[in-house]
C-alpha positions in Angstrom: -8.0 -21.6 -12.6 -4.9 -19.9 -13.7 -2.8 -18.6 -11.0 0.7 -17.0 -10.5 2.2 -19.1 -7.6 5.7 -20.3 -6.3 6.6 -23.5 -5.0 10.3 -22.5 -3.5 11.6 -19.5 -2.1 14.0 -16.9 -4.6 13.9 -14.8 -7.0 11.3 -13.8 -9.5 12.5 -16.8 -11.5 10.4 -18.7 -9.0 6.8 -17.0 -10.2 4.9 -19.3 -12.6 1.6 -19.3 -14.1 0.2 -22.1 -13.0 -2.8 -24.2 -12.8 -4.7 -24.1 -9.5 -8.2 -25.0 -7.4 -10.9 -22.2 -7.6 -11.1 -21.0 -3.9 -15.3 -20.1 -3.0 -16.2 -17.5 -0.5 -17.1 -18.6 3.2 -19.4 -16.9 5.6 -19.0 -13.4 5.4 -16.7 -13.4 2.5 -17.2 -12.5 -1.5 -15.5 -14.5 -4.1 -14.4 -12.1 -7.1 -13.5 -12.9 -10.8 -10.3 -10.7 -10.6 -9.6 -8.2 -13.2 -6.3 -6.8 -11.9 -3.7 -7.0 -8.9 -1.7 -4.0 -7.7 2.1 -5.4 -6.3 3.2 -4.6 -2.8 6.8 -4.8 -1.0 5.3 -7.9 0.9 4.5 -9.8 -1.8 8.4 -10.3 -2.5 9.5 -10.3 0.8 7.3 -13.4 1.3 8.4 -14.7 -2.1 12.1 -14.7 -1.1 11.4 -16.3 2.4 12.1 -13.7 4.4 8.4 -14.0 6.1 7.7 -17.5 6.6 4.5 -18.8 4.7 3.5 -22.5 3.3 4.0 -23.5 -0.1 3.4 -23.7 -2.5 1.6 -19.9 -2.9 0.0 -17.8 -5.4 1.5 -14.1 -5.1 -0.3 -11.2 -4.5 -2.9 -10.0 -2.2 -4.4 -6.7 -3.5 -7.1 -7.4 -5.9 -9.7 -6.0 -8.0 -12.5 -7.8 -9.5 -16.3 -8.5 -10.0 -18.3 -10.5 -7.4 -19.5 -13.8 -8.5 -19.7 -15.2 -5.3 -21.4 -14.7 -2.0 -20.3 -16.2 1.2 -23.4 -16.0 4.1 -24.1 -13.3 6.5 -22.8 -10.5 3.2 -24.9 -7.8 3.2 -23.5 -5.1 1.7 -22.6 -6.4 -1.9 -24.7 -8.2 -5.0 -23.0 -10.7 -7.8 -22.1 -8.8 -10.3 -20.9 -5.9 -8.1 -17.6 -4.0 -8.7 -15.1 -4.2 -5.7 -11.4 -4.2 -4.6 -9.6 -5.3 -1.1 -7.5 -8.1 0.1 -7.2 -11.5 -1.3 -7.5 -14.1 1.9 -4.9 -16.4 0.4 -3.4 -15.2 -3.1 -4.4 -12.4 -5.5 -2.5 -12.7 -8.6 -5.6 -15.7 -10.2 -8.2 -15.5 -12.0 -10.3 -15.9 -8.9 -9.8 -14.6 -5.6 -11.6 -14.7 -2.0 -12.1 -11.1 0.0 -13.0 -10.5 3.3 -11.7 -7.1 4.0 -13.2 -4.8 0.7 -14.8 -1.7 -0.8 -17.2 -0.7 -3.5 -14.8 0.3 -6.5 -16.1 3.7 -7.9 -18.1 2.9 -10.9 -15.3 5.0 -13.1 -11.7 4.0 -11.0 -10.0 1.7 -13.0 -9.5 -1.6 -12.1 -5.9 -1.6 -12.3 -5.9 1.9 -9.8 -8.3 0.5 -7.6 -6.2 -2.9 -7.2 -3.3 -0.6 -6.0 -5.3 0.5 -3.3 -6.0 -1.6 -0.2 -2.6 -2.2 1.3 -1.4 1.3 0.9 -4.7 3.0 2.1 -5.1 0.8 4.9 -1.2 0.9 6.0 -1.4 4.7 6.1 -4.2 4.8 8.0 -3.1 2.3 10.3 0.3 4.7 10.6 -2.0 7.8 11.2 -3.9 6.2 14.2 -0.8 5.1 16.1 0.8 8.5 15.5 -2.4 10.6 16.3 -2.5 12.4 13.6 -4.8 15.4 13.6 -6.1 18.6 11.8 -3.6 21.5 11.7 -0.8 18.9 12.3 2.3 19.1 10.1 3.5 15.6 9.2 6.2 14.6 7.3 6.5 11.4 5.0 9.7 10.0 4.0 9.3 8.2 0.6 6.2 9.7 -0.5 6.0 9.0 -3.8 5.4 5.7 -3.3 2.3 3.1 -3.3 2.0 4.1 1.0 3.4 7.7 0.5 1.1 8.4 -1.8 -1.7 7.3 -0.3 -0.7 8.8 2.8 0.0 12.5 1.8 -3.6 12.4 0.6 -5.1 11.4 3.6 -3.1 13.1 5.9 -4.5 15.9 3.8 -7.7 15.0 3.7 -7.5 15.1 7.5 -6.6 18.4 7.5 -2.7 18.1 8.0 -0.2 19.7 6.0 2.5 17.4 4.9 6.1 17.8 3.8 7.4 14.9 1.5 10.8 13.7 0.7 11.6 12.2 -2.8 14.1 12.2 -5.8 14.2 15.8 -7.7 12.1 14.1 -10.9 8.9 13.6 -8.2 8.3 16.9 -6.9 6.1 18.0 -9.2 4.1 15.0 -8.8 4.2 15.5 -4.6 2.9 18.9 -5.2 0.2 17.5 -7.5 -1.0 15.7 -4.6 -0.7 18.4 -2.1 2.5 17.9 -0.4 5.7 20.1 -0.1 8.5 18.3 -1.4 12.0 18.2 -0.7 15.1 16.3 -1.3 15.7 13.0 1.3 19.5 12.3 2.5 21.8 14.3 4.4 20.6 17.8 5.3 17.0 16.9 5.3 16.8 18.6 9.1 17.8 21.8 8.1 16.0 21.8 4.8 12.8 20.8 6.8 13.2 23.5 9.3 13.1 25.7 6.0 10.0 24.5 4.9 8.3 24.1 8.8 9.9 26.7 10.9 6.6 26.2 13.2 8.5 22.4 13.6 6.7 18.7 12.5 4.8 17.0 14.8 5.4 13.8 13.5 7.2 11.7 11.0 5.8 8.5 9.0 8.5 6.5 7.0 7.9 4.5 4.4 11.2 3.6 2.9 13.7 3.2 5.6 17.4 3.8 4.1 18.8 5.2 7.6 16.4 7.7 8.0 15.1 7.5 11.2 18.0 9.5 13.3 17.4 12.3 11.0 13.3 12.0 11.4 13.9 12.2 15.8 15.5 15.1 15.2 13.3 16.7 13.2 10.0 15.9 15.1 12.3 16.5 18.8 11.0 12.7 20.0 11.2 8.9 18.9 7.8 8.9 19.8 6.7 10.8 17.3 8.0 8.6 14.5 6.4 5.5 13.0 7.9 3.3 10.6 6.7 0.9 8.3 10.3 0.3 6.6 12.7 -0.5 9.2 12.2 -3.2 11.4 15.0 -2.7 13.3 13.5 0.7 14.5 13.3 -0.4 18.3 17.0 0.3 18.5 15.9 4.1 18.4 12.8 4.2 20.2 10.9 4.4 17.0 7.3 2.5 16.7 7.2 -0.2 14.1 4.2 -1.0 12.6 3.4 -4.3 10.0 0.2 -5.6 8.9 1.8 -8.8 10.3 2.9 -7.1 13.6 -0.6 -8.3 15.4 -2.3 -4.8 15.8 -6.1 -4.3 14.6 -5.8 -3.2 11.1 -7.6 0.2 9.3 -9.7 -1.7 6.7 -12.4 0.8 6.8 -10.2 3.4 5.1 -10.9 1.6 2.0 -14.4 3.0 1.7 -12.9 6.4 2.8 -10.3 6.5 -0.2 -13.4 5.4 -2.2 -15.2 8.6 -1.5 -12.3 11.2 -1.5 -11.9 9.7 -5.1 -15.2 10.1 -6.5 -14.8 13.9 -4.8 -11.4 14.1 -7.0 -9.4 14.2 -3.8 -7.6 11.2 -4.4 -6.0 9.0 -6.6 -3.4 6.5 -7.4 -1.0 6.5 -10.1 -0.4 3.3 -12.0 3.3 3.1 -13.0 3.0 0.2 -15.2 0.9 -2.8 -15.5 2.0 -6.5 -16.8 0.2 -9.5 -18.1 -0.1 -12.5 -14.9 3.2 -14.1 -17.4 5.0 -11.3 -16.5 5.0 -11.5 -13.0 8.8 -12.0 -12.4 9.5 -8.8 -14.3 7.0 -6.8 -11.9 8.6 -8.3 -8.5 12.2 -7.3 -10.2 10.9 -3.6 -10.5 9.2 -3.2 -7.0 12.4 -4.8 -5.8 14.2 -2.5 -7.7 12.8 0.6 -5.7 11.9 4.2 -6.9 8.6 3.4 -8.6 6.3 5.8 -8.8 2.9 4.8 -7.4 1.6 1.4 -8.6 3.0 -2.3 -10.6 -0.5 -4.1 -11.5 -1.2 -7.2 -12.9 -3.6 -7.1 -15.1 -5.8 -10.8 -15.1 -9.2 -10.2 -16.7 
C-alpha cells in the first residue's frame, strides 16, 4: 500500500509517499480502508525527533475510513461500516489498523470526522483531571484550535460556560461555538475578570506561549490549571497532561462527540485538506501555528 512515512528525523522534507506492507486487524481491532487523516501537533513533534519512535514511520494517527477488516472478539462494527479513531501504528496510508474508534455519523465528512479523535479525546482527558462540572466557568487558552475547539464544545455540552482566548479574526468563530472570546497576551487577567467577575474555576491550555503565570492568577491556584502545551509546567505547580504521559485515556468521548454532532451541537472545522503528496506542506502549516480547526489528508 501507499503510505506517507519517514525514514530520518527533520523537517517536512523528510515525508514521502512511499510503498509499504498492508497492516490486518488483530483481536479486537478493525482494519479500515482510510479515506482521510486529520494532522495533529504530535505528528511533527515525532517527525522531528523530539519524541523518540522507531523508524522508519508512516505519519499520522487520526484516521477516517471504511472497515474491511475484522479482528476477533469486535462486536460492535460490520465490514463495510463507516468509522473514525486512532491508527495503532501510522494513519496517513491507504490502510490503517484501529483499536480505539467510533461510528462516523452517516452525513460527517470524512475529512471532519478524521480531525476528531485526538482533540475530542485530549479535551476530555483535560476535563477529568480538572473536574470539570455543570455551572463551572472554564477558560481555554488557544481555543480555536483542533483541542480548543473541541473543548469549548464539550465543556459546553457539560454545562460549563467557557471564556476563550484567540487572535481578533477568531472571535466570531469562538462565539459560533459558544464561547466568550477575548484577546490572549498581556492583560488577559483583567480582561477576564471583565468577562467573569464571579471568577474561573479552572483554566485548560492548549497552546502554551508563557501563559500559565497569567492562567494561576486568574483561577487563584496552580491546581486548577491543566496544560497540554507546556511541558515544563511543573516549575509552576501546573498539571501536565500527554497522551504519552502514562494516564488512562478518554477514548469513549469519541462516541459522545458522535452524538452531540448528529444533535448539531458540535462540529469541527476543516481548515484545509491536502492530497497524501502533500504531506510536507501540511506539517509546515500546523508547525506554523494559528490554524483554525483542522489540516486533513485526504487518501481515498
Amino acid at each position: 500500500m501507499k503510505a506517507l512515512e519517514y525514514a530520518q528525523h527533520g523537517d517536512p522534507n523528510v515525508l514521502r509517499v512511499a510503498d509499504v506492507n498492508e497492516p490486518h486487524a488483530g483481536p479486537g481491532q478493525v482494519r479500515v480502508a482510510v479515506r482521510a487523516v486529520g494532522i495533529n501537533p504530535v505528528d511533527w513533534k515525532l517527525r522531528k525527533g523530539v519524541y523518540k519512535a522507531g523508524l522508519p514511520a508512516i505519519t499520522g494517527s487520526d484516521v477516517a475510513g471504511v472497515v474491511d477488516e475484522i479482528g476477533d472478539g469486535v462486536t460492535d462494527v460490520s465490514v463495510g461500516d463507516e468509522v473514525f479513531g486512532v491508527a495503532v501504528s501510522g494513519g496517513a496510508a491507504e490502510y490503517a489498523v484501529l483499536e480505539n474508534y467510533a461510528v462516523k455519523p452517516g452525513g460527517m465528512p470524512f475529512e471532519e470526522a478524521a480531525g476528531l479523535p485526538v482533540p475530542v479525546e485530549t479535551a476530555a482527558r483535560a476535563f477529568r483531571v480538572l473536574g470539570l462540572s455543570s455551572g463551572q466557568t472554564l477558560l481555554i487558552n488557544g481555543a480555536a484550535g483542533g483541542v480548543g475547539s473541541a473543548a469549548v464544545q464539550l465543556a459546553r455540552a457539560r454545562g460549563a460556560t467557557v471564556i476563550g482566548t484567540a487572535s481578533a479574526g477568531n472571535h466570531d468563530y469562538l462565539r459560533s461555538l459558544g464561547a466568550i472570546p477575548t484577546a490572549y497576551g498581556d492583560g488577559l487577567p483583567a480582561r477576564v475578570k471583565e468577562l467573569a467577575s464571579q471568577g474561573v474555576d479552572a483554566a485548560l491550555d492548549t497552546a502554551g506561549r508563557g501563559a500559565l503565570p497569567d492562567l494561576i492568577e486568574i483561577t487563584g491556584s496552580p491546581d486548577r490549571v491543566v496544560t497540554i502545551a507546556d511541558p515544563q509546567a511543573g516549575q509552576y505547580g501546573v498539571r501536565y497532561t500527554s497522551g504519552r504521559s502514562g494516564e488512562s485515556r478518554a477514548w469513549h468521548a469519541l462516541a459522545e462527540a458522535a452524538e452531540l454532532w448528529e444533535r448539531g451541537q458540535f462540529s469541527m472545522p476543516v481548515a484545509q485538506t491536502f492530497p497524501l503528496a502533500e504531506g510536507p506542506q501540511a506539517h509546515r502549516l500546523s508547525e506554523e501555528g494559528h490554524v483554525r480547526g483542522k489540516l486533513v489528508l485526504l487518501v481515498g
